[in-house]
C-alpha positions, 0 to 999 in steps of 0.5 A, spaced: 493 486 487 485 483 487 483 479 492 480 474 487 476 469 494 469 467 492 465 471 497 459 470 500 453 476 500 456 481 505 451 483 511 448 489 513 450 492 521 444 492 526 446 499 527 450 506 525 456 509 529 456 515 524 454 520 529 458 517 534 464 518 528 463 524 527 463 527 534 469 523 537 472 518 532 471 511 537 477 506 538 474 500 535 477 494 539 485 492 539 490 487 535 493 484 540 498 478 539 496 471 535 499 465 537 506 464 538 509 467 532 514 463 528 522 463 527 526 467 522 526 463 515 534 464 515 534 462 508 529 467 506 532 473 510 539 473 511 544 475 507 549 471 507 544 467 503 545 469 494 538 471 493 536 473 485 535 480 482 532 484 486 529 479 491 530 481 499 524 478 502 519 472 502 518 471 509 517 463 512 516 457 509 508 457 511 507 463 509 506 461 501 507 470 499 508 476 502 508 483 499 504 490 499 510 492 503 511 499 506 517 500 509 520 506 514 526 508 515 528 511 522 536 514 522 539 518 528 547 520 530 548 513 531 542 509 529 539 506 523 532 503 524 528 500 518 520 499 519 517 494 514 510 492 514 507 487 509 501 483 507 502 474 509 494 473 504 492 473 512 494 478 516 499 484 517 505 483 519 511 486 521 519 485 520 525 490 521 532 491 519 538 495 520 540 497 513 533 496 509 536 490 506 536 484 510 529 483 515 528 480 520 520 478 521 517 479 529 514 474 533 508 473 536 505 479 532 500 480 528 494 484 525 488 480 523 482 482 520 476 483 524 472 477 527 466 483 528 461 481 523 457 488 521 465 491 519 468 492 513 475 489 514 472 482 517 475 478 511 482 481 509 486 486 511 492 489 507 497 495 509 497 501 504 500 507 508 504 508 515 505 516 518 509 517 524 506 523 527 507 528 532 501 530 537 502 537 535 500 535 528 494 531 529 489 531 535 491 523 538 497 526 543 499 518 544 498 517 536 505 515 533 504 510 527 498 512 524 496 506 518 492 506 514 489 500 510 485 497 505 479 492 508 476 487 505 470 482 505 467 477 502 462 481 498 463 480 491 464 486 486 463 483 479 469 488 474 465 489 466 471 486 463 470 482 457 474 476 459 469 478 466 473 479 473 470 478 480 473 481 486 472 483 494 468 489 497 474 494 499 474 500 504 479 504 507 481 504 514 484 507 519 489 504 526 494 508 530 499 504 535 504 507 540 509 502 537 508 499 530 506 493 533 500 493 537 494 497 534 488 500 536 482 500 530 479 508 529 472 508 526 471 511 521 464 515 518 461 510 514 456 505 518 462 499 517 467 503 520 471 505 514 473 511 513 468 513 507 464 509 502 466 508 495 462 513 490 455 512 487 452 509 481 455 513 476 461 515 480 468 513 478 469 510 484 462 506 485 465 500 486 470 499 492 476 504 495 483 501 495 490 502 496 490 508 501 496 512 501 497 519 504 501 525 504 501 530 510 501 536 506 502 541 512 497 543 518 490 541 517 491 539 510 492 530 508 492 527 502 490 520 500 492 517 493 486 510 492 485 507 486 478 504 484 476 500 478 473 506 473 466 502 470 466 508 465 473 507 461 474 499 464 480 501 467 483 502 474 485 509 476 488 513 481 483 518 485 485 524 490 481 525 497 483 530 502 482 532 510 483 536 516 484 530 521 486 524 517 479 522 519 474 525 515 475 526 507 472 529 501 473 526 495 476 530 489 476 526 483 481 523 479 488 524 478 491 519 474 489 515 469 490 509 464 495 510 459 495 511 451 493 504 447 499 501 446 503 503 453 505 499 458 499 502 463 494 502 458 488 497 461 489 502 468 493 505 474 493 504 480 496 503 487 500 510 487 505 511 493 506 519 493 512 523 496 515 529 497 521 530 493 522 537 497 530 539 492 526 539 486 520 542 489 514 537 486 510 531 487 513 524 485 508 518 484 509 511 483 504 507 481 502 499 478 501 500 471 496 494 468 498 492 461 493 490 456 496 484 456 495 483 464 502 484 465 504 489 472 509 494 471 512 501 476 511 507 472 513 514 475 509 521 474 510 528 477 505 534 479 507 540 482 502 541 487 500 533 488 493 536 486 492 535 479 497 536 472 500 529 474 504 527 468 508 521 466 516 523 467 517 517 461 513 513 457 515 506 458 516 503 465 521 505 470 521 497 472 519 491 469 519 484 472 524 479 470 524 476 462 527 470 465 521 465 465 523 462 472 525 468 475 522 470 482 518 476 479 517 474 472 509 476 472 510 483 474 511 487 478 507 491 482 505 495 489 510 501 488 513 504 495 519 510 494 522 512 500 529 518 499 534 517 502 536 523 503 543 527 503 545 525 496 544 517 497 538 516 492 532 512 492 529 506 494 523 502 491 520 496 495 516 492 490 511 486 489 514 482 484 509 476 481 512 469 480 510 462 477 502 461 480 502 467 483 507 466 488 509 473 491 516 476 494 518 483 495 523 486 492 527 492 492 530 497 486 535 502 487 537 509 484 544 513 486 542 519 482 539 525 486 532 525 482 529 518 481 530 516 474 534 508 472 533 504 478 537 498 478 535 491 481 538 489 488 543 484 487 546 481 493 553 482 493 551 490 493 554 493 499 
C-alpha cells in the first residue's frame, strides 16, 4: 500500500559507491536487535481465541496494523517450520509458526529503516520477498535468506490523479541473513544503495519501484516482478527486470496492466507475487487489483514462461474483502503471497486486509484443489 507520510525534500549523498557496487557489491551496515521486544498478544495469535473470517494475525496492542506478509514453509521427515515476515508501519518484523496458522511473533528483533542520511530506505522499510538460497546457486557461501525489500524516503512523489495523490520515493533493496532474523544491507548500483533506480522521464517506471518480488528461474537466470505507478495511462502496473546474480538488473518493461473499464482491477495492478506451479507447467501471479472505486482486490494470471503473454485466468477477483460493513477486511484486500502446498494439500494465500480507518491485519485463504481456483477464507474452527 502507498505511504501516504508528508515528506520532506530527499537529499543528495556526498559520494557514489557505484564503482565499488559493480566490483564486489559491499555490506552495508547490520540490523541488529532494537529494544527488548514485547510479549506475544495472546488474544491475537492463539487459537484458542474465535477469530473473524480469514483473520490469522494482527500483531500486538501497540502496533496499530500489520500486513505486506511473506510467509515461508520449512517441512522435513518430522518437522514443520513456517516463516512469516511482516510490516509493523515502522520496521520488519518476524513471527513464526508450526502449522501456518497460528504466529507467534519473535522478541527483541527488528529490522528498521536506515539512520545513514544519503540512503534509500532511511524513511521505511517494507519486506516484499524472501529466497532461501544454496551457495551452489549464488556467490554469497553464507547466504541463506536472501530478502528483498521496498525503501522508502520522505521525498514526495506526487500521482497524476484527478483527485491528486502523494506518495513516498521508493526503491528496492537487498539483505541477506544466515538466520532470518539478523541482516546485513547489500549495496546495490545506484548511489543511494538501491538495487537500480526507477526509469527516466518518459519511461513507465519514472516514478519509484515498489514491491519487489523474485523468482529464481534457474542458474544465472532471477526474476523480479515490481510494480510502479504508469503516468502514461495513470494506473499502476506490474513490470519484469531480470538478473545473473540477484544484484545486478535489466529492466524488461511491463508485464501486466490494468484491466477492461468496468473490472474489478481497471484503475491498475500491482504488488504481483509470482510462482512456479511446476504440475501444470505455467507461471502463476497474484496481484492486488485497484478498482475505479479505490477498493483493493487479488486477481490471479498465468504465463508460460513468466516473461510475457500474462493473461487473467478470470475476470473477477479470486478474493474479495468482507461485505459485512464492520468486518476486519471490509475495505479491501491486498498484498498477495501464494505459497503451494505440495503433494496434493492445495494453496495458500497470505493477505492484507483493510479495515475501518485503515486498520490492517493478515489474513489467509485457502484452496483443496490441486490448480489454485476458489479460495476460501480461513475460519477458526478448520482444523
Amino acid at each position: 500500500m502507498a505511504v501516504t507520510s508528508a515528506p520532506r525534500p530527499n537529499l543528495l549523498p556526498i559520494k557514489s559507491y557505484i564503482p565499488q557496487a559493480r566490483i564486489n557489491p559491499r555490506i552495508r551496515q547490520c540490523w541488529r536487535c532494537h529494544g527488548e521486544g514485547h510479549p506475544v498478544d495472546a488474544a491475537s495469535t492463539s487459537p484458542r481465541v474465535p477469530s473473524p473470517p480469514g483473520l490469522i494475525f494482527r500483531s500486538s496492542p501497540d502496533i496499530t496494523s500489520v500486513g505486506f506478509a511473506v510467509v515461508k514453509r520449512h517441512v522435513t521427515d518430522v518437522t514443520e517450520r513456517w516463516l512469516m515476515w511482516y510490516d509493523t508501519g515502522s520496521s520488519i518484523g518476524l513471527a513464526t509458526s508450526n502449522n501456518g496458522i497460528h504466529w507467534e511473533e519473535t522478541t527483541g528483533e527488528s529490522i528498521q529503516p536506515s539512520p545513514d542520511w544519503w540512503v534509500f530506505d532511511n524513511f521505511r522499510v517494507v519486506p516484499s520477498d524472501v529466497l532461501i538460497m544454496s551457495s551452489d546457486k549464488l556467490r554469497f557461501e553464507s547466504a541463506v535468506y536472501w530478502m528483498y525489500y521496498t525503501g522508502f524516503t520522505e521525498e514526495k512523489v506526487e500521482l497524476p490523479l484527478a483527485g491528486g495523490g502523494i506518495v513516498c520515493k521508493s526503491l528496492p533493496g537487498l539483505a541477506i541473513s544466515q538466520d532470518g532474523q539478523h541482516w546485513a544491507r547489500i549495496e546495490g548500483e545506484h548511489h543511494t544503495g538501491a538495487l537500480f533506480d526507477a526509469g527516466e522521464a518518459a519511461e513507465w517506471d519514472s516514478l519509484f519501484i515498489s514491491g519487489p518480488k523474485v523468482v529464481y528461474h534457474g542458474n544465472k537466470d532471477l526474476r523480479m516482478y515490481y510494480h510502479s505507478f504508469d503516468v502514461n495511462s495513470s494506473s499502476y502496473a506490474i513490470g519484469i527486470a531480470r538478473s545473473m546474480d540477484g544484484i545486478r538488473w535489466v529492466k524488461l518493461g511491463k508485464v501486466l496492466e490494468r484491466g477492461p473499464i468496468g473490472s474489478f482491477d481497471d484503475a491498475g495492478v500491482r504488488d504481483g507475487h509470482v510462482v512456479w506451479d511446476g504440475k501444470n507447467k505455467k507461471y502463476l501471479m497474484v496481484y492486488e487489483g485497484i478498482g475505479s472505486d479505490s477498493r483493493t482486490s487479488i486477481g490471479l494470471a498465468e504465463s508460460a514462461d513468466g516473461l510475457k503473454n500474462w493473461r487473467r485466468c478470470t475476470a473477477g477477483p479470486l478474493l474479495t474483502g468482507s461485505l459485512d460493513e464492520e468486518g476486519w477486511d471490509c475495505e479491501g484486500v491486498a498484498a498477495p503471497c501464494l505459497i503451494q502446498l505440495g503433494k496434493g494439500e492445495g494453496w495458500r494465500i497470505y493477505y492484507t486486509g483493510i479495515g475501518k480507518e485503515g486498520r490492517e491485519g493478515i489474513g489467509l485463504a485457502v484452496c483443496e484443489e490441486l490448480e489454485p481456483g476458489k479460495f476460501v477464507k480461513w475460519k477458526s474452527f478448520q482444523i
